[in-house]
C-alpha positions in Angstrom: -12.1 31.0 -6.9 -11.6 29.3 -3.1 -14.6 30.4 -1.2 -13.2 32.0 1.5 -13.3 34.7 4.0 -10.9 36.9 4.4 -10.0 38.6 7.8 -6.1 40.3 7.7 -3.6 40.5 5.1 -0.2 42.5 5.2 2.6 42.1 3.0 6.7 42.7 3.7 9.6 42.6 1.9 12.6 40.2 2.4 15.6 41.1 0.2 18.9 39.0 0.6 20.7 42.2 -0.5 19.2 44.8 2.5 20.2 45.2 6.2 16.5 44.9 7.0 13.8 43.6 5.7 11.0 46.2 4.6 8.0 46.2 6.1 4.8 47.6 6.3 3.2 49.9 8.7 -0.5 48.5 8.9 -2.4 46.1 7.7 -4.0 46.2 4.3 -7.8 47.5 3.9 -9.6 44.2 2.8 -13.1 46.7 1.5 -10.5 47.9 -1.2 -11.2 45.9 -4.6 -7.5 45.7 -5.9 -6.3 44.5 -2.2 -8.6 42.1 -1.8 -8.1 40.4 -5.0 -4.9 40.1 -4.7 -5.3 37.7 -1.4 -8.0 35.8 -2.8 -5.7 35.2 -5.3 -2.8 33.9 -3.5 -5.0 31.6 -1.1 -6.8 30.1 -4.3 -2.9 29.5 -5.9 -2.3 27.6 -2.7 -5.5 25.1 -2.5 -4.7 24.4 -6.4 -1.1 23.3 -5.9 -0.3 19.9 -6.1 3.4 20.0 -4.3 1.9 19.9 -0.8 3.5 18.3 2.0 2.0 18.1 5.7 3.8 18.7 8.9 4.4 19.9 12.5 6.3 22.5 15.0 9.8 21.2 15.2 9.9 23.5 18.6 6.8 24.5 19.5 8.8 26.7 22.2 10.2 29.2 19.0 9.1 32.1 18.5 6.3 31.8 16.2 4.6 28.6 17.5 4.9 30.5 20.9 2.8 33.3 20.0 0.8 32.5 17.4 -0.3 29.5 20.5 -0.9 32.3 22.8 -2.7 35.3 20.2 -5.6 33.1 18.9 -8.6 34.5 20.3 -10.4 30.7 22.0 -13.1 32.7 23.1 -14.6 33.5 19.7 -15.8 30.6 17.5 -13.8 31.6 14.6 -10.5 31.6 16.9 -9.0 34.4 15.1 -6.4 37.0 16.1 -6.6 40.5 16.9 -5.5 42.9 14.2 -2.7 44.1 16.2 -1.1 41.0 17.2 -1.7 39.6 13.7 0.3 42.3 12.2 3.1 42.3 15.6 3.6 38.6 14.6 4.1 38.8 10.6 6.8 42.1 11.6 8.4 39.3 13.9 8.6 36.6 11.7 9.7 38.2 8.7 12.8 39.5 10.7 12.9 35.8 11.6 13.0 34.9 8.0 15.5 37.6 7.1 17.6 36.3 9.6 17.3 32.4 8.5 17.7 33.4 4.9 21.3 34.9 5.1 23.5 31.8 5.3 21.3 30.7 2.1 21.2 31.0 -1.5 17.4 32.3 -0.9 17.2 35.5 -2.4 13.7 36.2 -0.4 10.5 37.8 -1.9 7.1 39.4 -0.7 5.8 37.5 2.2 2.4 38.0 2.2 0.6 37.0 6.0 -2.8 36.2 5.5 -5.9 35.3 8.2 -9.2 33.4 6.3 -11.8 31.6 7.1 -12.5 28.7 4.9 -15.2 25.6 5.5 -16.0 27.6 8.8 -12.3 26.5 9.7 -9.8 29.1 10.5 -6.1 29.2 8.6 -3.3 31.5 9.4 -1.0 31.4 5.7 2.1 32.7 5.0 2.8 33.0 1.5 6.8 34.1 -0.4 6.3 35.7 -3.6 9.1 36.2 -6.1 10.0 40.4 -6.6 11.5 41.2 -10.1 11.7 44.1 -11.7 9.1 43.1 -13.8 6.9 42.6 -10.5 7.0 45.2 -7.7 5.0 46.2 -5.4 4.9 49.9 -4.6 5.2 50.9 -1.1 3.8 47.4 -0.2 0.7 48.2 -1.6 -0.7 45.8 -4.8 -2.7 48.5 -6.9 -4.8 47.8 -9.9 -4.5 45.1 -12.4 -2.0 43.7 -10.3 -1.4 39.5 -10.6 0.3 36.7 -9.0 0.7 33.8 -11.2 2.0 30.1 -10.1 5.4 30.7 -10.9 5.7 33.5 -8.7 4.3 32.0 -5.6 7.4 30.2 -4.2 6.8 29.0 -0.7 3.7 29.2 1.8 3.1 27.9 5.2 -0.6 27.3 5.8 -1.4 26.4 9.1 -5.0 24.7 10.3 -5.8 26.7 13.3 -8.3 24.2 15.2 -6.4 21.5 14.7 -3.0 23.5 15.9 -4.5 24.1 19.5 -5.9 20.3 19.1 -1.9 19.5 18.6 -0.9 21.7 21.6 -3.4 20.2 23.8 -2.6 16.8 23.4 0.8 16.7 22.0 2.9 13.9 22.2 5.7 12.9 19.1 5.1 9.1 20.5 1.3 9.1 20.0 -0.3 7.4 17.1 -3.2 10.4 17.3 -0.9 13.1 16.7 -1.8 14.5 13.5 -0.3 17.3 11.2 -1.9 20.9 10.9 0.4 22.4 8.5 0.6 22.7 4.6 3.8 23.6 3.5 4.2 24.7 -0.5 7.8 24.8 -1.8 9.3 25.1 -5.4 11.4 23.1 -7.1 15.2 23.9 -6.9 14.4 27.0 -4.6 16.1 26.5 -1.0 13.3 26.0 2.0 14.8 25.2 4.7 15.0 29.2 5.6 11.6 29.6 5.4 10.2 26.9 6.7 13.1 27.2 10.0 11.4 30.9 10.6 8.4 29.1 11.1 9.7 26.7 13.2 8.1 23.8 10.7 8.8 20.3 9.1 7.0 18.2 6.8 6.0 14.8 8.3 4.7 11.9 6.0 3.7 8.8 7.1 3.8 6.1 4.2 1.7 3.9 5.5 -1.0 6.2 6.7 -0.8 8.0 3.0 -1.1 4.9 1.0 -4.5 3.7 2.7 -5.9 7.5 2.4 -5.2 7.4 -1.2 -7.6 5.4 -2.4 -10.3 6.1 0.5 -10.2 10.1 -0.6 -10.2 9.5 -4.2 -13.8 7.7 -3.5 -15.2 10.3 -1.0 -14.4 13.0 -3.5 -16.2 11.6 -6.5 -19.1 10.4 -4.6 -19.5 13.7 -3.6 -19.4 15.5 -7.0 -21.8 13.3 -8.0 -20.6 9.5 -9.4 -22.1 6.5 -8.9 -21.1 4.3 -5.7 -19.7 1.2 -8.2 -18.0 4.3 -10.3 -15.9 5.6 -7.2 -15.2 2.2 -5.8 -13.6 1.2 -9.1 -11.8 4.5 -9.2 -10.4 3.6 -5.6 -9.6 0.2 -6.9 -7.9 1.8 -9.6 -5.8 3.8 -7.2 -5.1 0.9 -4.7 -3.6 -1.0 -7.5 -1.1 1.8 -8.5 0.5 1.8 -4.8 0.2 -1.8 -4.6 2.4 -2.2 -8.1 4.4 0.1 -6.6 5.3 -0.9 -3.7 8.6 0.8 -1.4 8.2 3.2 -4.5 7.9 6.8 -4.8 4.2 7.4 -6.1 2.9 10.8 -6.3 -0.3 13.3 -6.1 -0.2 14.4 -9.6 -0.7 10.3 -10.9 -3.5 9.6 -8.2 -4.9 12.9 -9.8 -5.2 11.7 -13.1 -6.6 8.1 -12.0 -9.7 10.5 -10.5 -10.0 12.8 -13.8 -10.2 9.8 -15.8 -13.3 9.2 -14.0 -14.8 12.8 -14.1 -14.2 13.2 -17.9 -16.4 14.2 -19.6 -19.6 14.4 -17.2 -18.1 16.3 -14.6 -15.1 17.9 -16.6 -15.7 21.1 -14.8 -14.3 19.2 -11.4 -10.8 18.0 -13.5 -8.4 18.6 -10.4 -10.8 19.0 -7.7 -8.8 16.3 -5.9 -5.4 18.8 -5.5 -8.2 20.8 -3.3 -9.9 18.7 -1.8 -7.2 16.8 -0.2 -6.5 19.8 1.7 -9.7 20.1 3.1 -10.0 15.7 4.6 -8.6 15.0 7.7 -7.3 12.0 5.5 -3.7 13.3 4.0 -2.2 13.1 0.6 1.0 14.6 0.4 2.6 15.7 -2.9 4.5 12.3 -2.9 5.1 9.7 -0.4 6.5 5.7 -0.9 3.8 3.4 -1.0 3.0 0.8 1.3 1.2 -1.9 0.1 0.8 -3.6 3.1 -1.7 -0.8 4.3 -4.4 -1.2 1.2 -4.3 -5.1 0.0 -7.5 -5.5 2.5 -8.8 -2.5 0.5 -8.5 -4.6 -2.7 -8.4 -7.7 -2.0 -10.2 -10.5 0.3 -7.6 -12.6 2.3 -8.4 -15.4 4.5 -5.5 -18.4 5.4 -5.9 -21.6 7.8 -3.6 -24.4 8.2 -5.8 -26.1 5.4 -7.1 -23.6 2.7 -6.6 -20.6 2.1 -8.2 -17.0 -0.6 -6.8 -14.1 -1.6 -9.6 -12.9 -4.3 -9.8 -9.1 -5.6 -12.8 -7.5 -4.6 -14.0 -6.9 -8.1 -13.9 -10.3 -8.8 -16.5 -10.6 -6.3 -20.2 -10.3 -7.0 -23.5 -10.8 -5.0 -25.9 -14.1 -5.4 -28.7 -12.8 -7.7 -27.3 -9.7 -8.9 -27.4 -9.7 -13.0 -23.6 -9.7 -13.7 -20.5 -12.4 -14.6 -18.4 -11.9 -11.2 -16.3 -15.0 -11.2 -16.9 -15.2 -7.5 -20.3 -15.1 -5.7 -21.3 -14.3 -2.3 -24.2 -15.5 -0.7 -24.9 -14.1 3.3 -28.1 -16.1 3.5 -26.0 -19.7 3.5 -22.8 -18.2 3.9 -21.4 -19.6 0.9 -19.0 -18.2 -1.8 -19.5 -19.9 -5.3 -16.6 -19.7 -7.9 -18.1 -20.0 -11.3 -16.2 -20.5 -14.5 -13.2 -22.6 -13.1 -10.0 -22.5 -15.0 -9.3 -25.5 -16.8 -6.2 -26.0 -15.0 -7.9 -26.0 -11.6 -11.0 -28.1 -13.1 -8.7 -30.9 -13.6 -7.1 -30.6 -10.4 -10.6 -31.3 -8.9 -11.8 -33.8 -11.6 -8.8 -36.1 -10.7 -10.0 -35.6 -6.7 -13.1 -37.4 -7.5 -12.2 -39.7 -10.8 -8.4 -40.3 -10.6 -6.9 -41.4 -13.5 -5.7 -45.2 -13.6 -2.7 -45.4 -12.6 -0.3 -48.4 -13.4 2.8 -49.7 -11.5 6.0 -51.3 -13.2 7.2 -54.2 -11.5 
């Protein structure tokens, strides 16, 4: 389970096939078991999804950026909401979604508005849940035993609150400093754009920036579960090489996932997908796909120098130190500033042999 702290959750009800959507007339009591577990549950579905993307306010003048802006409490250091504007804002905005939803094929769901506290940073999350008639809940109240799996969670909105009010106060779409606050969730084949458009948000991926997180996460993350340094800089060599070979490709979360569970197996096999979370927790984003850029990581796998007159371009692991015990083709030595290649192809031997003892040459008359 996330560790988290929860501090409001309400749910409504948006049906494509009522005049209103049906909402609730308070917020639900988090000391009750049942209630509780039921958020807990969804927030934990949400950090363990893979098919995250990141965004922004497309408007930050609409409704919910608006208030949402204007209800978080600066003064405290947890920069919550009060109860009653919490709940005033999730009656809005699922009106708002009800609205959006209409011109859709979205059917709608539970929309489940929660306020948490995780890694003493504050989150405001909006979550759609599928209804069936296999799955209701009475009177907008979960009662016992009741579950939310994955495939019932469709859509969520899960929005950074710190780094929101760092957006607003130095927002500008030209700067390079402008970062995204905002997960956004979505299932495949199910319409978003309704959801998402009540919420007045967009995903925004920058390639470049994605494909030289990649790698950098994937080592920050198993140095702190416990792996060797040399361990999690193979791991993000590993990584660096799968953008690289596929470069102005789509590459995905899911394949840089495996890279780092090939590396926790079987030690720390009790951390198998711990990167899905803990990308969502780094300043550093990995969205659930983006097209690498190769151009952003070869200096993180490779070392490049070119003059007019010589030129490298060596992998890093092909590099070792002079003195250490290993068979690096390549050794480095910071004393005399020297790099010593050792077992020379045979190809590139002779080129150097015939520098120094040419071989006779003869001239036809």
């Amino acid at each position: 389970m996330v560790d988290i702290t929860l501090t409001q959750f309400v749910i409504h009800n948006v049906r494509k096939d009522t005049e209103e959507p049906e909402k609730a007339d308070e917020l639900l009591d988090l000391e009750d078991e049942d209630i509780r577990g039921l958020a807990e549950e969804v927030v934990s579905l949400f950090w363990k999804k893979a098919n995250i993307s990141y965004g922004r306010f497309t408007n930050t003048n609409e409704l919910f950026p608006s208030q949402l802006r204007g209800q978080v409490i600066v003064e405290t250091p947890t920069l919550t909401l009060a109860d009653d504007e919490f709940f005033a804002l999730s009656k809005e905005t699922t009106d708002k979604i009800h609205d959006e939803m209409k011109s859709t094929s979205g059917t709608g769901g539970y929309v489940a508005y929660l306020g948490y506290v995780k890694a003493h940073t504050t989150y405001y999350m909006a979550a759609l849940i599928k209804n069936t008639s296999a799955f209701e809940i009475i009177n907008l109240k979960p009662e016992k035993g009741f579950k939310v799996d994955t495939s019932k969670l469709h859509q969520a909105i899960n929005i950074n609150i710190p780094n929101m009010l760092s957006y607003f106060n130095q927002h500008s779409e030209e700067s390079s400093q402008v970062k995204n606050f905002i997960g956004l969730l979505s299932k495949t084949a199910e319409p978003t754009d309704y959801f998402r458009n009540a919420f007045a948000s967009r995903s925004f991926v920058d390639n470049a920036t994605a494909s030289e997180n990649a790698p950098k996460i994937v080592r920050k993350m198993l140095v702190q579960v416990g792996l060797p340094h040399d361990k999690a800089k193979q791991a993000s060599y590993d990584v660096a090489d799968y953008l690289i070979e596929n470069n102005g490709k789509t590459v995905t979360l899911e394949k840089i996932n495996d890279i780092a569970n090939s590396y926790l197996a079987p030690e720390h096999s009790d951390k198998l997908d711990y990167l899905l979370e803990y990308v969502k927790t780094s300043d550093k984003e990995v969205p659930t796909s983006f097209r690498a850029r190769s151009s952003s990581i070869v200096s993180l796998r490779k070392v490049s120098y070119s003059s007019k007159r010589w030129s490298v371009d060596i992998h890093k692991d092909l590099i070792g130190k002079e003195g250490d015990q290993n068979n690096s083709n390549f050794k480095y030595n910071s004393e005399n500033c020297s790099l010593t290649i050792n077992n020379l192809p045979d190809e590139l031997k002779e080129q150097l042999d015939n520098i120094f003892n040419p071989p006779d040459e003869s001239i036809e008359d």
